[in-house]
MARFI-533040 format. One record per atom (N, C-alpha, C, O, CB): residue in three letters; atom name; y negated, z, x negated. Coordinates in Angstrom, 2 decimals. Glycine has a CB too. Layout:
BEGIN
+---------+-------+---------+---------+---------+
: residuo : atomo :       y :       z :       x :
+---------+-------+---------+---------+---------+
:     Ala :    CA :       Y :       Z :       X :
...
+---------+-------+---------+---------+---------+
This chain:
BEGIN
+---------+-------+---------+---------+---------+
: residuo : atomo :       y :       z :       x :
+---------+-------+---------+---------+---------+
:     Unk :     N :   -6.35 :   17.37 :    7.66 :
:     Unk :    CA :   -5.18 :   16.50 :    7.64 :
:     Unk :     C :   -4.47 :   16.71 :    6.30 :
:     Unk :     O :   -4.97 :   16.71 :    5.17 :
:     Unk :    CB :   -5.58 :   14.98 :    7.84 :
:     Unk :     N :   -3.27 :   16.89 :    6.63 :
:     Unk :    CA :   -2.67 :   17.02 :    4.78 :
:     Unk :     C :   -2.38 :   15.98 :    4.30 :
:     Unk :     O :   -2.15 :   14.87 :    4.79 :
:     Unk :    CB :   -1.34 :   17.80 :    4.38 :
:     Unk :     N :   -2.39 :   16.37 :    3.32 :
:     Unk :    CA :   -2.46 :   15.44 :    1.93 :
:     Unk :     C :   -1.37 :   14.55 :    2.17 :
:     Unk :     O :   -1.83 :   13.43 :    2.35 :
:     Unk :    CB :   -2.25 :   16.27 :    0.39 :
:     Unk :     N :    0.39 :   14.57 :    2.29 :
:     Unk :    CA :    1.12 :   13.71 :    2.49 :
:     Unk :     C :    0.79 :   13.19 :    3.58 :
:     Unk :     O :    1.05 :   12.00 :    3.45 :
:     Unk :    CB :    2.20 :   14.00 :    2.40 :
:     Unk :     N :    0.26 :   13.41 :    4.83 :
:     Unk :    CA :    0.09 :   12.53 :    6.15 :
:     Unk :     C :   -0.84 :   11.68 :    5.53 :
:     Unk :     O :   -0.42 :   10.53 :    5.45 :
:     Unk :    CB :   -0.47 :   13.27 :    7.62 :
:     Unk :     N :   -1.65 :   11.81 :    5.21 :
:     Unk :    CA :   -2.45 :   11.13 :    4.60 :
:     Unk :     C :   -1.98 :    9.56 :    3.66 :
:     Unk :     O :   -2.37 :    8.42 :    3.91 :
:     Unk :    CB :   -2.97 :   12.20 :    3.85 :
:     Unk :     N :   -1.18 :    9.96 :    2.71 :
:     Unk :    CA :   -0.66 :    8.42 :    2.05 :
:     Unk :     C :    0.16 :    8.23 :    2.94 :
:     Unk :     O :    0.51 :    7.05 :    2.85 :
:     Unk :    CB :    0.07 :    8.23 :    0.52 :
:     Unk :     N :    0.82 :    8.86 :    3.99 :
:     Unk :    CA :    1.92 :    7.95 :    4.87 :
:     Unk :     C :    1.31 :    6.83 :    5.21 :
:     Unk :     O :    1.50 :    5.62 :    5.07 :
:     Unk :    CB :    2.48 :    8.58 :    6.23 :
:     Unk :     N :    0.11 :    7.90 :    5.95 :
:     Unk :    CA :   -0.90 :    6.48 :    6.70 :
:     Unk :     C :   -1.04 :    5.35 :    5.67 :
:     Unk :     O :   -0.59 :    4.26 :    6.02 :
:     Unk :    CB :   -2.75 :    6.95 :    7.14 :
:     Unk :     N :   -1.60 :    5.46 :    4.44 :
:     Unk :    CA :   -1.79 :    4.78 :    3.56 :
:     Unk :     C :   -1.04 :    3.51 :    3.17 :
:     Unk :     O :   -1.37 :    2.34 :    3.00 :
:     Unk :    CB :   -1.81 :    5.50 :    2.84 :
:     Unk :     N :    0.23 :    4.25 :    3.08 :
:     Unk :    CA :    1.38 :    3.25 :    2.69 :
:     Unk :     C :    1.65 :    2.53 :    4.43 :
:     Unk :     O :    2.37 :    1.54 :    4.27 :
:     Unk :    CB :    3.07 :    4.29 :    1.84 :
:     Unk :     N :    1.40 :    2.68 :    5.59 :
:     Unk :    CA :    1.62 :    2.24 :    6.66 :
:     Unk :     C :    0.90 :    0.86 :    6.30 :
:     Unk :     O :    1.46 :   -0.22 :    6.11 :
:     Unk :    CB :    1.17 :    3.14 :    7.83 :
:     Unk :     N :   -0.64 :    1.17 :    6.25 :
:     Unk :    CA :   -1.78 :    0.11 :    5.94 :
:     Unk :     C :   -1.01 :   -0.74 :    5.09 :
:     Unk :     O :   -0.43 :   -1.73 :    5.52 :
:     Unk :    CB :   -3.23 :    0.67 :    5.18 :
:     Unk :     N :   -0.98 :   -0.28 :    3.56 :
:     Unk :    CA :   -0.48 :   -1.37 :    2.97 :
:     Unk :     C :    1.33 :   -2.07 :    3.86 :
:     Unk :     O :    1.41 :   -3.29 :    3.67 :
:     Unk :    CB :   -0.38 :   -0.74 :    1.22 :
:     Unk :     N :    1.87 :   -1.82 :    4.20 :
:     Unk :    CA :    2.48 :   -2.62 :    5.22 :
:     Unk :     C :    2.04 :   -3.71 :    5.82 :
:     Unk :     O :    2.47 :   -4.86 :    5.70 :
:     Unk :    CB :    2.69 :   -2.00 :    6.07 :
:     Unk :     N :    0.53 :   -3.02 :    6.94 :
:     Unk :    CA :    0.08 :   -4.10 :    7.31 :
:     Unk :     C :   -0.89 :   -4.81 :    6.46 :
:     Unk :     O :   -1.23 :   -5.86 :    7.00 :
:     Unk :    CB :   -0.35 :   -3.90 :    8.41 :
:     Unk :     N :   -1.53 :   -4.59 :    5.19 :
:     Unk :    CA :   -1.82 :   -5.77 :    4.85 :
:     Unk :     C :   -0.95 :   -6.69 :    4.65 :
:     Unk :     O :   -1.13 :   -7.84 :    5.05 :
:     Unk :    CB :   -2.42 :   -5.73 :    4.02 :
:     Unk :     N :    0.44 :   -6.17 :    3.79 :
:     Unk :    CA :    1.55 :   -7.10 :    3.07 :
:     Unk :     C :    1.98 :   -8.52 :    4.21 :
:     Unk :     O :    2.28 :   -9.68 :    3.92 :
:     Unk :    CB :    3.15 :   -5.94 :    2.73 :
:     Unk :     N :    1.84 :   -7.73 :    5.77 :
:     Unk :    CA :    2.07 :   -8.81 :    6.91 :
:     Unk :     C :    1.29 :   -9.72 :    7.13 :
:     Unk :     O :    1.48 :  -10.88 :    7.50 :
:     Unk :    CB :    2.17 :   -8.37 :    8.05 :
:     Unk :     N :   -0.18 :   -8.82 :    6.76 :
:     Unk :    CA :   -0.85 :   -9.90 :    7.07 :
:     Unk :     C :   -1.19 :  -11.06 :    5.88 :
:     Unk :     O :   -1.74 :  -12.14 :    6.10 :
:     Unk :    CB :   -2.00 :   -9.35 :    7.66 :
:     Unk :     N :   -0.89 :  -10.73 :    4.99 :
:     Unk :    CA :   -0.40 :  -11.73 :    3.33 :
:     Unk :     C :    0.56 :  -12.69 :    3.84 :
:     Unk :     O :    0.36 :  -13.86 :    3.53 :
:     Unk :    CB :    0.58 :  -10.70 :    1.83 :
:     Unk :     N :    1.78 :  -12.35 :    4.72 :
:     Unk :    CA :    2.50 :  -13.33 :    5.04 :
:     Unk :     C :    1.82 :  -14.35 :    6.15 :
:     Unk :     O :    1.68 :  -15.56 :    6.00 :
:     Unk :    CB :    3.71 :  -12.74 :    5.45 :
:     Unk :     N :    1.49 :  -13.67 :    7.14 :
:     Unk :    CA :    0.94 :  -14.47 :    8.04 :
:     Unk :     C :   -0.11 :  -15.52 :    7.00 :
:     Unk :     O :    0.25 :  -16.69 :    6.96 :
:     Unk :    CB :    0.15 :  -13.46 :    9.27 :
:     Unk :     N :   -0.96 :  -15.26 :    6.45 :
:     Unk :    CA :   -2.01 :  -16.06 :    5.82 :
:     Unk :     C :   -1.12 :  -16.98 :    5.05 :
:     Unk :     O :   -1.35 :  -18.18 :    5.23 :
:     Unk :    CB :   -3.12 :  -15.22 :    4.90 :
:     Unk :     N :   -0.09 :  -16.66 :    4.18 :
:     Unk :    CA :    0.64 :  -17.71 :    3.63 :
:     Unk :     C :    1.26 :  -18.48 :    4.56 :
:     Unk :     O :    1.20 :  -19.71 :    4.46 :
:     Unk :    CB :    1.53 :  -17.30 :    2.75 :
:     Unk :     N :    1.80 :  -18.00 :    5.36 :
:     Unk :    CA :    2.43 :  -18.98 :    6.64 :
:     Unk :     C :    1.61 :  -20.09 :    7.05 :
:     Unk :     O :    2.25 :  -21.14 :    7.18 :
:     Unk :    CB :    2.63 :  -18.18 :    8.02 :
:     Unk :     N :    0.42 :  -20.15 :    7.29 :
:     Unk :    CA :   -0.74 :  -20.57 :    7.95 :
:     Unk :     C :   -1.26 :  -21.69 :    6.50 :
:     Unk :     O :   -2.03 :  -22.61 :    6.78 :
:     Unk :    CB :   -1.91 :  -19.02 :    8.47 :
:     Unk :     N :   -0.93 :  -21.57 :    5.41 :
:     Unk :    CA :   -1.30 :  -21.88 :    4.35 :
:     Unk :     C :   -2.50 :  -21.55 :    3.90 :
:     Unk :     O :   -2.81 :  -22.33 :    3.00 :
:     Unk :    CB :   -1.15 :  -22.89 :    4.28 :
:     Unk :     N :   -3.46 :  -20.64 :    4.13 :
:     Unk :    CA :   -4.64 :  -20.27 :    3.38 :
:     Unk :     C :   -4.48 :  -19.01 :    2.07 :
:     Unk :     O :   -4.76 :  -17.83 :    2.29 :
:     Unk :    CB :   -5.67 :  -19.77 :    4.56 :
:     Unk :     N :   -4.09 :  -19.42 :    1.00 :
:     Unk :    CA :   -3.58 :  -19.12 :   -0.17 :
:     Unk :     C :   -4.23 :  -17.76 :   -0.24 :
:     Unk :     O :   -3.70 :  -16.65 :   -0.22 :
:     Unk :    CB :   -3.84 :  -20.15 :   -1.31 :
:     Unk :     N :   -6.00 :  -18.21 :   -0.38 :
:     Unk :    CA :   -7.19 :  -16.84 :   -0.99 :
:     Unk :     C :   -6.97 :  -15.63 :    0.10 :
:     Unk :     O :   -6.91 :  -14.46 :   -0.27 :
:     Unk :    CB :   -9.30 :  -17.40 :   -0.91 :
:     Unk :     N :   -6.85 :  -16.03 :    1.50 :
:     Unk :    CA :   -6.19 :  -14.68 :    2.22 :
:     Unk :     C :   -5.04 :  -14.38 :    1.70 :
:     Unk :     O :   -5.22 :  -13.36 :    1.03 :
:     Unk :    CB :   -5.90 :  -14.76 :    3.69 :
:     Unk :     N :   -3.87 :  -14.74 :    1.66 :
:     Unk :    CA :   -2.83 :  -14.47 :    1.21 :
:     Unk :     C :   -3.04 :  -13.43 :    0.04 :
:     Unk :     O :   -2.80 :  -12.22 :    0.04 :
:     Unk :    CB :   -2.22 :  -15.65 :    0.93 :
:     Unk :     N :   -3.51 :  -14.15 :   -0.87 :
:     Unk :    CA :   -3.66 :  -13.37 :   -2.47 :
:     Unk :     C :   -4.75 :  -11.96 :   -2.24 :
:     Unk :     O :   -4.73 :  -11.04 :   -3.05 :
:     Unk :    CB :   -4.57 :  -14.74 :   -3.88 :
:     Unk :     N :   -5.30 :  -11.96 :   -1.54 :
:     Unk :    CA :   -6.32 :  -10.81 :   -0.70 :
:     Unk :     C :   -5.49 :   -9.56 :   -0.20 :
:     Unk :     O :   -5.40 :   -8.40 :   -0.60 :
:     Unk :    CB :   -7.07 :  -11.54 :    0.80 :
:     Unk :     N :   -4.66 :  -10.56 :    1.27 :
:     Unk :    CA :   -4.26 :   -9.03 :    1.48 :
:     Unk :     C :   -3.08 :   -8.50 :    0.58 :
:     Unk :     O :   -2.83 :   -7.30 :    0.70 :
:     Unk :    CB :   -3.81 :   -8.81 :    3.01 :
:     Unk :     N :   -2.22 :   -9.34 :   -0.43 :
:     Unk :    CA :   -1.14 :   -8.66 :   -0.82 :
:     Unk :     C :   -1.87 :   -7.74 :   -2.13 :
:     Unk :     O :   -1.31 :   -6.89 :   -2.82 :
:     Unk :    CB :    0.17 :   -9.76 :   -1.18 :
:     Unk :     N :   -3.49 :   -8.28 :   -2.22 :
:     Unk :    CA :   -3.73 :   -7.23 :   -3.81 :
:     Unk :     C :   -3.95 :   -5.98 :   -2.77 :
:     Unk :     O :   -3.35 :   -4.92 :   -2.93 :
:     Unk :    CB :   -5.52 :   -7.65 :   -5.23 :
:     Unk :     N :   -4.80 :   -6.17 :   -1.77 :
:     Unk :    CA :   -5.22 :   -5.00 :   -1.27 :
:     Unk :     C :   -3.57 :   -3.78 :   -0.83 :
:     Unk :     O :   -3.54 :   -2.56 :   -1.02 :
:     Unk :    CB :   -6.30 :   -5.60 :    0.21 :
:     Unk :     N :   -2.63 :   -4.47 :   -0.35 :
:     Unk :    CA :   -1.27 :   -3.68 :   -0.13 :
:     Unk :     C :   -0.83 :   -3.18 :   -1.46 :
:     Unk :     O :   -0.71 :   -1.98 :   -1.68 :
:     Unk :    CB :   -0.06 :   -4.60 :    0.53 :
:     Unk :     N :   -0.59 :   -4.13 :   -2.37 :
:     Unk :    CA :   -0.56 :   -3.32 :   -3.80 :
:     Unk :     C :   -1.09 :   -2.16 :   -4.61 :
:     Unk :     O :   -0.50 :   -1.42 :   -5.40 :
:     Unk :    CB :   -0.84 :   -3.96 :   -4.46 :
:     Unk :     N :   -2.58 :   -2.16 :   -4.14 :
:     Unk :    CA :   -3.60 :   -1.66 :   -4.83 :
:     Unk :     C :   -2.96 :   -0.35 :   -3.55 :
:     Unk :     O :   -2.47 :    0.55 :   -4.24 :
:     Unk :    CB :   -5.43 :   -2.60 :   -4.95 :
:     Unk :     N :   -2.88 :   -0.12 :   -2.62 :
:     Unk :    CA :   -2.52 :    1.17 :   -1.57 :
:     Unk :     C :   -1.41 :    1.82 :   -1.64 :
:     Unk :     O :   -1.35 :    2.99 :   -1.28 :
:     Unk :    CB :   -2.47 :    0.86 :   -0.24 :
:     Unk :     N :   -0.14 :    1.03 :   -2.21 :
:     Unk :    CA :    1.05 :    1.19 :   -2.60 :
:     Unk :     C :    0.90 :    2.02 :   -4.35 :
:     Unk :     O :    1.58 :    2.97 :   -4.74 :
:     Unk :    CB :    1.79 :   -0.42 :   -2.46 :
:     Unk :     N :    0.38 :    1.68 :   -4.73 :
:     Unk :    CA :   -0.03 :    2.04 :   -6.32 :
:     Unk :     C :   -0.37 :    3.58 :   -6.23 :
:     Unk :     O :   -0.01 :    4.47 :   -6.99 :
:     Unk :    CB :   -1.54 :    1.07 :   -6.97 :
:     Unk :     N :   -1.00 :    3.65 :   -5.33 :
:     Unk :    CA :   -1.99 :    4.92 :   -4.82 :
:     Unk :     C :   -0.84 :    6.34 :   -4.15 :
:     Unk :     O :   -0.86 :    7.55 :   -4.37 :
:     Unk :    CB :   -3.25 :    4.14 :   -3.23 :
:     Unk :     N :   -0.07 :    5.60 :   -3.41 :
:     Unk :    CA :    0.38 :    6.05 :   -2.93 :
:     Unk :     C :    1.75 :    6.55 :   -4.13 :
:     Unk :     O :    1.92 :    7.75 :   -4.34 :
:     Unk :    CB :    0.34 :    5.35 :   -1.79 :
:     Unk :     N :    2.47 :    5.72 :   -4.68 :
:     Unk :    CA :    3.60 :    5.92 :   -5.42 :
:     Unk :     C :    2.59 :    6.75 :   -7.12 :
:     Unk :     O :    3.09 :    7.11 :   -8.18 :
:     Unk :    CB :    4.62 :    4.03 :   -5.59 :
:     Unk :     N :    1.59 :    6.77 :   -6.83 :
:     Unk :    CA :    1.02 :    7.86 :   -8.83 :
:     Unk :     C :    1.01 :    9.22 :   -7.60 :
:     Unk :     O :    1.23 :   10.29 :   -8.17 :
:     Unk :    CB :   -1.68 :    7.32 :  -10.18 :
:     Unk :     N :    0.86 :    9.34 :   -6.42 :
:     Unk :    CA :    0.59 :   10.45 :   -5.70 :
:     Unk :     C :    2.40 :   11.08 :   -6.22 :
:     Unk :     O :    2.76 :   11.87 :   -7.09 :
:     Unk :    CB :    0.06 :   10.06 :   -3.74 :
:     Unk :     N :    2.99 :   10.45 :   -5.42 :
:     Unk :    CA :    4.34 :   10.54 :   -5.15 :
:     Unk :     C :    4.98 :   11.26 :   -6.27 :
:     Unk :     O :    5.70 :   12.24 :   -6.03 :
:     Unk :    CB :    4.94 :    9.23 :   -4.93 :
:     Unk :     N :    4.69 :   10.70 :   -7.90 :
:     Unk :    CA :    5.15 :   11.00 :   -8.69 :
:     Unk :     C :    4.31 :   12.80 :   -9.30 :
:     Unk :     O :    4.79 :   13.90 :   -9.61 :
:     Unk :    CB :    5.15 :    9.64 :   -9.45 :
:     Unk :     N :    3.61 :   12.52 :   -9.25 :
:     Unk :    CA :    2.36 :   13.43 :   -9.58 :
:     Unk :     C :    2.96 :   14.93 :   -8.42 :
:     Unk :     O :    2.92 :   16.09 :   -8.82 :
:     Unk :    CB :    0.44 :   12.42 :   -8.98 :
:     Unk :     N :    3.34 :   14.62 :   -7.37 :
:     Unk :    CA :    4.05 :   15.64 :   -6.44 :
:     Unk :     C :    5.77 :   15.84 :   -7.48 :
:     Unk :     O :    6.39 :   16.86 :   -7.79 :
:     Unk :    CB :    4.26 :   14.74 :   -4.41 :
:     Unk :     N :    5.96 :   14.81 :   -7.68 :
:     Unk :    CA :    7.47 :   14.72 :   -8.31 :
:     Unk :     C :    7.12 :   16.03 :   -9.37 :
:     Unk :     O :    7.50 :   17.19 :   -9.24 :
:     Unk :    CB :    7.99 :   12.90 :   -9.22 :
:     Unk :     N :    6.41 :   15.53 :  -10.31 :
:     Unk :    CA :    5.97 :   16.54 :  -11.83 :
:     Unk :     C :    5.76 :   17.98 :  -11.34 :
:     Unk :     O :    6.24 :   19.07 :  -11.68 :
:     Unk :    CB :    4.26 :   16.02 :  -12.71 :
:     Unk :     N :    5.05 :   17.68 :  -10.61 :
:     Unk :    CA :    4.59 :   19.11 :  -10.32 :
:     Unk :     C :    5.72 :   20.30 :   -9.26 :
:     Unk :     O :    5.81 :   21.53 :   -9.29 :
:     Unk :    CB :    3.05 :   18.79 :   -9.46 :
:     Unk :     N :    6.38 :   19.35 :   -8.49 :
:     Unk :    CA :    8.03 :   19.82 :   -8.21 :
:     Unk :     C :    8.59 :   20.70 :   -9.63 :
:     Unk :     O :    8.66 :   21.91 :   -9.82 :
:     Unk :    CB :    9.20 :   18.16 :   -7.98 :
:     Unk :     N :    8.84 :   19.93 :  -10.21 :
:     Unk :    CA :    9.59 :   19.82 :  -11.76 :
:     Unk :     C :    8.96 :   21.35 :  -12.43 :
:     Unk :     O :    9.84 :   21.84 :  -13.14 :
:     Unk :    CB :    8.92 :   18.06 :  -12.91 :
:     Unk :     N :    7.95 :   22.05 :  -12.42 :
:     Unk :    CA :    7.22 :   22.80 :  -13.10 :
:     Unk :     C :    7.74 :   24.06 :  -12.84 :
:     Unk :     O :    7.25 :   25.06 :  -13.36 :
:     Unk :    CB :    5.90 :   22.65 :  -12.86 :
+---------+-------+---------+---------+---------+
């Protein structure tokens, strides 16, 4: 599987955690909430040092 299909998927996931952060805030249970939006962050993070790291190495 290549490497960009790969964080697509990635960044898809963090999507659905970020939804499911809303849903949990909707519902009012805060500690889910704060759960799934670190976990979407923490996948998004991953995904955008990839992104750039492809950027640099473009650049060369």
């Amino acid at each position: 599987m290549p490497l960009a299909q790969v964080y697509q998927i990635k960044a898809e996931i963090a999507q659905a955690f970020f939804q499911l952060g809303v849903t949990y805030s909707a519902i009012g249970n805060t500690a889910k909430t704060g759960e799934m939006l670190c976990q979407a962050d923490q996948l998004l993070s991953e995904v955008e040092a990839v992104r750039k790291i492809e950027q640099a190495l473009r650049q060369l």
